[in-house]
C-alpha positions as CSV (number, residue, x, y, z in Angstrom):
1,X,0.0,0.0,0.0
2,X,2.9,2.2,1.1
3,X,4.2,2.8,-2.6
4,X,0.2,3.4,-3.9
5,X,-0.2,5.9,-1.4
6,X,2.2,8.8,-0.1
7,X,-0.1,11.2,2.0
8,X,2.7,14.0,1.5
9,X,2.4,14.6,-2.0
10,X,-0.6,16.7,-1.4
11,X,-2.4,18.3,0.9
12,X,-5.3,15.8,2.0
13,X,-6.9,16.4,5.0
14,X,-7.4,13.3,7.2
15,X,-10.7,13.6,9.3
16,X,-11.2,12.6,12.8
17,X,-14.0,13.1,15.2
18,X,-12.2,15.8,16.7
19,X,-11.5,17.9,13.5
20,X,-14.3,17.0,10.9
21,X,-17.0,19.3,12.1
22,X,-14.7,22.4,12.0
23,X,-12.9,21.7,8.4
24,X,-16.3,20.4,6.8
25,X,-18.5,23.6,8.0
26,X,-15.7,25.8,6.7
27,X,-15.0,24.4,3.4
28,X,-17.2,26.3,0.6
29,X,-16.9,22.8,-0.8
30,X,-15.3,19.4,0.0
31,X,-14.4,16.3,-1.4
32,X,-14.3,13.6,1.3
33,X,-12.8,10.1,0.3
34,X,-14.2,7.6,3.0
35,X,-11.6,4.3,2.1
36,X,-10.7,1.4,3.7
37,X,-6.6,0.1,3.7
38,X,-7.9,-3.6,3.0
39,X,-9.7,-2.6,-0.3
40,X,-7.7,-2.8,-3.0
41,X,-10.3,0.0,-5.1
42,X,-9.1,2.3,-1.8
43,X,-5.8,2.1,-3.0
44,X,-5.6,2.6,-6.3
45,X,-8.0,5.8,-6.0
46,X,-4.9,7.0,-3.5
47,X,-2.8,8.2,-5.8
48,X,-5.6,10.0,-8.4
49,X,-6.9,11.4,-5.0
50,X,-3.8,13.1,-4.3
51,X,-3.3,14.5,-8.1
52,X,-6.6,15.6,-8.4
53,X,-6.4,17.6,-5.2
54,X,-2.8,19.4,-6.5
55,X,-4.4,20.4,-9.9
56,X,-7.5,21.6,-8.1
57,X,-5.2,23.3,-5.4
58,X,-3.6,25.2,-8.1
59,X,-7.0,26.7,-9.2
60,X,-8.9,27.5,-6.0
61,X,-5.6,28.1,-3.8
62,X,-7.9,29.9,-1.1
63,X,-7.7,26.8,1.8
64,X,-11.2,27.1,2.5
65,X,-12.6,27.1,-0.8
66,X,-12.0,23.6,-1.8
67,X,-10.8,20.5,0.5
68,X,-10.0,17.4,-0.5
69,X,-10.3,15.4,2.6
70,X,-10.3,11.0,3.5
71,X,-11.5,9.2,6.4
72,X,-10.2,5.9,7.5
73,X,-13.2,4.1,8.2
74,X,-11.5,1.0,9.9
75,X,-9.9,3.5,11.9
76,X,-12.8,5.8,12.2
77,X,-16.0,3.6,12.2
78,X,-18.4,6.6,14.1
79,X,-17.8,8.8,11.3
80,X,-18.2,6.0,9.0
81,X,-21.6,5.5,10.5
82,X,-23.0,9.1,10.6
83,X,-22.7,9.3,6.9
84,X,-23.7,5.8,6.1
85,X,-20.7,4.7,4.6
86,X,-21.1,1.0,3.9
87,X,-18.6,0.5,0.9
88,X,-15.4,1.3,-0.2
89,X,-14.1,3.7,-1.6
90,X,-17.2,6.3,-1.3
91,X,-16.6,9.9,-2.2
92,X,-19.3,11.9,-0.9
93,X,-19.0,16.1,-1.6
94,X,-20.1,18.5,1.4
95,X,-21.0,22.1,1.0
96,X,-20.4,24.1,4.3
97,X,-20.3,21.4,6.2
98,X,-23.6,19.6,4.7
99,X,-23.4,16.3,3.0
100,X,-25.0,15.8,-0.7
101,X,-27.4,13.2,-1.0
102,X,-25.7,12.4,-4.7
103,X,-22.5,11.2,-4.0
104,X,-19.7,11.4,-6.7
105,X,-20.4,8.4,-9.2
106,X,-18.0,9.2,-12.0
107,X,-14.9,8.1,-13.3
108,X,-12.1,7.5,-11.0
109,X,-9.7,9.4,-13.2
110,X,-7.8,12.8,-12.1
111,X,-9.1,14.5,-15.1
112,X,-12.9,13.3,-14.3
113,X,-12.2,14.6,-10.4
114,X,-11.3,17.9,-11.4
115,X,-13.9,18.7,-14.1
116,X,-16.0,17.3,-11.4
117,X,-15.3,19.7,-8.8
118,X,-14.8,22.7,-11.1
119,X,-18.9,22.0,-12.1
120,X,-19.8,22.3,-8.3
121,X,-17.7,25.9,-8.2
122,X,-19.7,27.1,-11.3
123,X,-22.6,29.4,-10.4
124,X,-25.7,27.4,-10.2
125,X,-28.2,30.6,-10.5
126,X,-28.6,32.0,-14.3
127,X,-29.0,35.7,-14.0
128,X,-32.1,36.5,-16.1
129,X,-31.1,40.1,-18.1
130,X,-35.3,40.5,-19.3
131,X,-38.3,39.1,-17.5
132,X,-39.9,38.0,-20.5
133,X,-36.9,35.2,-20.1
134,X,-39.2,34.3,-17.0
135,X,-42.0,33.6,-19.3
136,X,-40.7,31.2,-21.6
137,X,-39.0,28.8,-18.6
138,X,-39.3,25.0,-19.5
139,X,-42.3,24.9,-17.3
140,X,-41.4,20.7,-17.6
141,X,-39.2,21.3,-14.8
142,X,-38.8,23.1,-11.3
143,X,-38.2,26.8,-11.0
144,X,-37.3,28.6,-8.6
145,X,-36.7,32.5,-9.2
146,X,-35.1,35.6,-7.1
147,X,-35.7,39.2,-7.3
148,X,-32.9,41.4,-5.6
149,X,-32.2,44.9,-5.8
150,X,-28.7,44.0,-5.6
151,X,-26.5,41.1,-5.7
152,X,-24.2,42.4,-2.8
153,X,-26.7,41.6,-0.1
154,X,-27.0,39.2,2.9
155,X,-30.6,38.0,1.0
156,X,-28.7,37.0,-2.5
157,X,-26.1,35.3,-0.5
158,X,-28.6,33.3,1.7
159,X,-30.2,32.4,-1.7
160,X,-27.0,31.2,-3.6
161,X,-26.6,29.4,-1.1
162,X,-29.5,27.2,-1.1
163,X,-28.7,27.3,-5.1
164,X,-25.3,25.7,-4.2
165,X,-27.2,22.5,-2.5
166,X,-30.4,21.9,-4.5
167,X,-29.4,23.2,-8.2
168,X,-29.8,19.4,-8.8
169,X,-33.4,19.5,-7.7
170,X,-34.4,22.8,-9.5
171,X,-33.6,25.3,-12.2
172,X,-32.2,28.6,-10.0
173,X,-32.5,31.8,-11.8
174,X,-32.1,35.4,-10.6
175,X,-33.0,39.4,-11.6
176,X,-31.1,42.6,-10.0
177,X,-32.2,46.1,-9.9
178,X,-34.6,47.5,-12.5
179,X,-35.1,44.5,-14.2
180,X,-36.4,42.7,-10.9
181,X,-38.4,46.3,-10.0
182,X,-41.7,45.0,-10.9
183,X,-41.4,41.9,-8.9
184,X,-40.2,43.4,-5.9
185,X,-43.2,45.5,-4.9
186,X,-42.7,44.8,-1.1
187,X,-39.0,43.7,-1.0
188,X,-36.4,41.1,-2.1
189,X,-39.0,37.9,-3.6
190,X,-38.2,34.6,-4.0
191,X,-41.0,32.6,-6.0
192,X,-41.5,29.2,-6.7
193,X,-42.7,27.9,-10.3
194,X,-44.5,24.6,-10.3
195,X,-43.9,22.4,-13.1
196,X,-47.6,22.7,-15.3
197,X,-48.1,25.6,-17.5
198,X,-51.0,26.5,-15.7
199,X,-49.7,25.8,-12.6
200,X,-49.4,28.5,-9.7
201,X,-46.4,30.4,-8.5
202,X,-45.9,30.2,-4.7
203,X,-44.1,32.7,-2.6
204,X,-41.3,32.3,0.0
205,X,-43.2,34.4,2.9
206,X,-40.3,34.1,5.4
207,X,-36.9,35.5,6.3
208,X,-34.5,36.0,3.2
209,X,-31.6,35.8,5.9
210,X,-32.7,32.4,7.7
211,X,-30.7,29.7,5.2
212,X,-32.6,27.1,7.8
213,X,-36.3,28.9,6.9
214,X,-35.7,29.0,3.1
215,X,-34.0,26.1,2.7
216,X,-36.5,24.2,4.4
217,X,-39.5,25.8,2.0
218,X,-36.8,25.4,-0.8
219,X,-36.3,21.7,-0.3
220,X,-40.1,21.0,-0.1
221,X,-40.6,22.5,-3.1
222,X,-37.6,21.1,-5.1
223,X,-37.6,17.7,-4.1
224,X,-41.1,15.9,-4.7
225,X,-42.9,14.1,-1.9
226,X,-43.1,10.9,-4.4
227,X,-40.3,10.5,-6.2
228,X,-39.9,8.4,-9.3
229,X,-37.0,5.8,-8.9
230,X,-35.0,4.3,-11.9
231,X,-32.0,2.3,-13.0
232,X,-29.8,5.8,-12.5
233,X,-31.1,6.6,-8.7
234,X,-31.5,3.3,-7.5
235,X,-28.4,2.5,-5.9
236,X,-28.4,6.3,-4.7
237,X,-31.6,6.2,-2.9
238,X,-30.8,2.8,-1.4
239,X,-27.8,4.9,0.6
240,X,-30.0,7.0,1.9
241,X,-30.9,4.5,4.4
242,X,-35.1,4.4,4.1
243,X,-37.2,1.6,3.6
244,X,-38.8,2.3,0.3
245,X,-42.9,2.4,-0.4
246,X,-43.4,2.1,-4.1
247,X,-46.0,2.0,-6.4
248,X,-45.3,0.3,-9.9
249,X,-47.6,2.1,-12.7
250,X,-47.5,1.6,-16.2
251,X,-45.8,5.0,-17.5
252,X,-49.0,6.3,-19.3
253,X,-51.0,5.6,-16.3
254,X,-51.0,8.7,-14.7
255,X,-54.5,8.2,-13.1
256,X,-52.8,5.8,-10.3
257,X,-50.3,7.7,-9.9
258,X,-51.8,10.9,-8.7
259,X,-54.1,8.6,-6.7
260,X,-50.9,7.3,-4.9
261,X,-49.7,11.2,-4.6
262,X,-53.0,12.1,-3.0
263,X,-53.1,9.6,-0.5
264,X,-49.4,9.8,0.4
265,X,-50.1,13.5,1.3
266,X,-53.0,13.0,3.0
267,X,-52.1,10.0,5.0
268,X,-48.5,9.8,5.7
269,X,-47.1,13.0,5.6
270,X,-45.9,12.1,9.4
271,X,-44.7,9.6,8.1
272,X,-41.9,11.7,5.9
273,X,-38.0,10.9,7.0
274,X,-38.8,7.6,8.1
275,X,-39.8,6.1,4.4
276,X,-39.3,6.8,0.7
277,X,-42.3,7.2,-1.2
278,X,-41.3,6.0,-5.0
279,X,-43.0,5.1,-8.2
280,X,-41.4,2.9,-10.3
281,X,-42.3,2.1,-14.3
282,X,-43.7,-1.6,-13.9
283,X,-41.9,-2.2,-17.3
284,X,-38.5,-1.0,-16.7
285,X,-39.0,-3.3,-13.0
286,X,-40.4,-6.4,-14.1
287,X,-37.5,-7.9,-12.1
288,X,-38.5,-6.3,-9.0
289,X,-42.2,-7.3,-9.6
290,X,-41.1,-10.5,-9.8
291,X,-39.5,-10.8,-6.7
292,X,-43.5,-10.6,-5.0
293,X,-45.0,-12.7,-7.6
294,X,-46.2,-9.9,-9.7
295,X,-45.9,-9.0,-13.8
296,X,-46.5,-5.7,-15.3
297,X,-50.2,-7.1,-15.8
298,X,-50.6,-6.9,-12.5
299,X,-50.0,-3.3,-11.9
300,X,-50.5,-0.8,-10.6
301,X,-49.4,-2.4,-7.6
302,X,-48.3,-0.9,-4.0
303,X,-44.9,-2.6,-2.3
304,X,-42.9,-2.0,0.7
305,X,-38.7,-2.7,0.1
306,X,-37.3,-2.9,3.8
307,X,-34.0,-3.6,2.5
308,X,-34.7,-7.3,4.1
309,X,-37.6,-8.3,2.4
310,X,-40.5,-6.9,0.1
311,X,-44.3,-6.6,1.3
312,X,-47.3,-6.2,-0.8
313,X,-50.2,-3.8,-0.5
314,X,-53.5,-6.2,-0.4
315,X,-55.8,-4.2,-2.9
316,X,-54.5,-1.0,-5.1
317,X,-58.7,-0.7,-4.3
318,X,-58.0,0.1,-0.9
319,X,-55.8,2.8,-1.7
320,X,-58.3,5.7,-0.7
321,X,-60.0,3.9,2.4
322,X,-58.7,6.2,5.2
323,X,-56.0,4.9,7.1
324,X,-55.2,1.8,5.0
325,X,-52.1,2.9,3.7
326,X,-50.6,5.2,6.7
327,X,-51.7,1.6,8.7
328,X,-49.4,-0.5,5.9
329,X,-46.6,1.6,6.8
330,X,-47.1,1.4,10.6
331,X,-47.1,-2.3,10.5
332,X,-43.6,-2.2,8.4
333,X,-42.3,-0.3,11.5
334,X,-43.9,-2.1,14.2
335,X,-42.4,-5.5,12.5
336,X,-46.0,-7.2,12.2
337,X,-45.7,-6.9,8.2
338,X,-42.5,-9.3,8.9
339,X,-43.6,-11.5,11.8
340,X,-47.0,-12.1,9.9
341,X,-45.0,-13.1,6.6
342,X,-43.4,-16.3,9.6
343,X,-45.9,-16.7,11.8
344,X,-49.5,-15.9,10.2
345,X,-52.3,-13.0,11.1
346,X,-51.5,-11.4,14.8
347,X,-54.0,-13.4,17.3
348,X,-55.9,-10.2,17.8
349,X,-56.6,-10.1,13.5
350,X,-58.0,-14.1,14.1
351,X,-61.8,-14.6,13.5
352,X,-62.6,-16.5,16.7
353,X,-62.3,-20.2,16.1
354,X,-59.9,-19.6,13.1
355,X,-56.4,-20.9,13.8
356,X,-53.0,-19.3,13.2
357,X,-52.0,-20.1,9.9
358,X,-48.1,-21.3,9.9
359,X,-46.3,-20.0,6.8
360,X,-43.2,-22.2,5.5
361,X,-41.8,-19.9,3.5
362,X,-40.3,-16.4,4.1
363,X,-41.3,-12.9,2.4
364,X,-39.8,-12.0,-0.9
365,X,-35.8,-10.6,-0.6
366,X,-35.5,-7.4,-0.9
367,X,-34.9,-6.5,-4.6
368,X,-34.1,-2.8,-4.9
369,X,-30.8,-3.5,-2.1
370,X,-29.6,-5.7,-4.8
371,X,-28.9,-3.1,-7.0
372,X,-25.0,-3.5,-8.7
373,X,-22.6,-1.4,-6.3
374,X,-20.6,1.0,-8.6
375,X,-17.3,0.2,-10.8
376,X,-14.6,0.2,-8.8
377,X,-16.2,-0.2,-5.2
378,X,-16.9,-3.3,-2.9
379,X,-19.0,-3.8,-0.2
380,X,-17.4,-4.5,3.1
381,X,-18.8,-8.1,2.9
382,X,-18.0,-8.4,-0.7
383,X,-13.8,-7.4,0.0
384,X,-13.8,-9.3,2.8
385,X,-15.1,-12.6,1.1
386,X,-12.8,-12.0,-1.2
387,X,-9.7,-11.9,1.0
């Protein structure tokens, strides 16, 4: 390893529990390398690591505006945790100390590194120089649009900000002085523009200075409540460490999919941060649908993926029947949708006189968990089989 990896070639920043807080939260942007000694992937990224960092270092000399940093995470396991690291090597980026939910997923090549990083410095808000450029926005996709009398001010600076982390979610744009007069009738605006040509703008009604206030309205705007999960976000959604609720619809049928939007809103909102609520083309998943005995013919169908084992919605019929669905989820957490898959219906669900039904066979696998890891990266228990 010792020859693959010299540490004082460049100027890597090793992490520790006692350091990461205060280099992350002051790094405009970082590039962390979470690695393993035993993986053999770990040690040949060493070396492009290191070069990347130099050419990078050469461009943004400023300490603090790019880090390249690593974490041991044999050495480190805590930190290794909090992030969810669970393979090897991951690079994850941070921006002021907050992790991306995208991790870096491209080539492991010093030329591919830079370019990489040089993209996240690029300004993520397109300065609009007429409003009638507001007027023919790609209403396909999510907008969000800031008026500022000036771009020196604490309220563009909150806003950039926010651009910085979610320019993956939506389209940022911005107007200054004059051309934002019109829109700025009481004050700096920020307005979000729906995807629908019909429909409505909504307005950001709080604090321009809070980053926590507008961030949080910013997120909930940008990133839907039912997300759409496909061969390209699988494996990233998978790390973010929810059990997913899914609904597999044919792709023209949009009918049971704003059904399953409806109801997700209306009866598990609570429910947010402690499941993913996906739809998934039954086509493109056939192997998924599979997995629980299903075939595009079949759909739409309602699963839960626990990462253990896959659960199956009764009746799509049941869908509106208040409390059916929020109850599905509630028995993933509680374990009965598992223990019932082993043992049969809970005593207290047992007709009187009916007995307790004793299944042989165990739920479906999980399928979505399956998902290829990424070139170049092992699992821990894949390395270690290996070894």
């Amino acid at each position: 390893v010792s020859w693959l990896f010299n540490p004082t070639r460049s100027e890597i920043t090793s992490l520790d529990s006692g350091n990461i807080d205060d280099i992350l939260n002051n790094a405009d942007v970082a590039l962390v390398n979470f690695y393993a000694d035993w993986c053999r992937f770990s040690q040949m990224l060493h070396p492009i690591f290191e070069e990347a960092s130099n050419v990078i270092k050469e461009e943004y000399p400023d300490k603090n505006q790019v880090v390249f940093a690593r974490v041991d995470c044999d050495q480190h396991s805590d930190i290794a945790q909090r992030y969810r690291i669970s393979k090897y090597p991951t690079l994850k980026l941070f921006r002021n100390g907050m992790m991306m939910k995208r991790e870096y997923r491209g080539q492991r090549s010093v030329t591919a590194i830079a370019d990489y990083i040089r993209q996240q410095k690029s300004n993520p808000i397109r300065e609009v120089q007429d409003l009638e450029e507001i007027s023919s926005l790609d209403r396909s996709k999510r907008n969000i649009v800031g008026y500022f009398e000036q771009k020196d001010s604490d309220n563009y600076r909150t806003f950039e900000r926010v651009a910085n982390i979610l320019h993956d979610d939506c389209v940022f744009l911005s107007a200054f002085g004059a051309i934002s007069k019109a829109e700025r009738f009481s004050g700096d605006n920020v307005i979000y523009k729906p995807p629908g040509e019909n429909a409505p703008d909504m307005v950001y009604l709080g604090s321009l200075t809070n980053f926590d206030l507008i961030y949080a309205w910013t997120q909930d705007k940008c990133v839907p409540l039912v997300r759409e999960i496909t061969f390209e976000n699988g494996e990233e959604l998978t790390e973010e460490g929810l059990p997913f609720l899914i609904l597999f619809h044919m792709k023209d049928d949009l009918e049971s999919l704003e059904k399953f939007q409806q109801e997700v809103a209306r009866q598990l909102i609570s429910e947010k941060g402690t499941i993913n609520f996906l739809h998934a083309d039954c086509d493109k998943f056939r192997h998924p649908l599979l997995h629980i005995q299903k075939t595009p013919a079949d759909c739409p169908v309602i699963a839960i993926d626990s990462f253990r084992h896959m659960y199956v919605f009764p009746d799509f019929s049941d869908l509106s029947v208040p409390g059916k669905l929020k109850q599905f989820v509630l028995d993933l957490h509680s374990g009965k949708l598992h223990r019932e898959f082993h043992h049969g219906p809970d005593p207290t669900d047992v007709a009187p006189g009916q007995p307790i039904q004793d299944l042989a066979s165990s739920p479906p696998e999980s399928s979505f968990q399956k998902l290829a890891p990424s070139e170049h990266r092992y699992t821990l228990l894949r390395e270690k089989d290996e070894l």
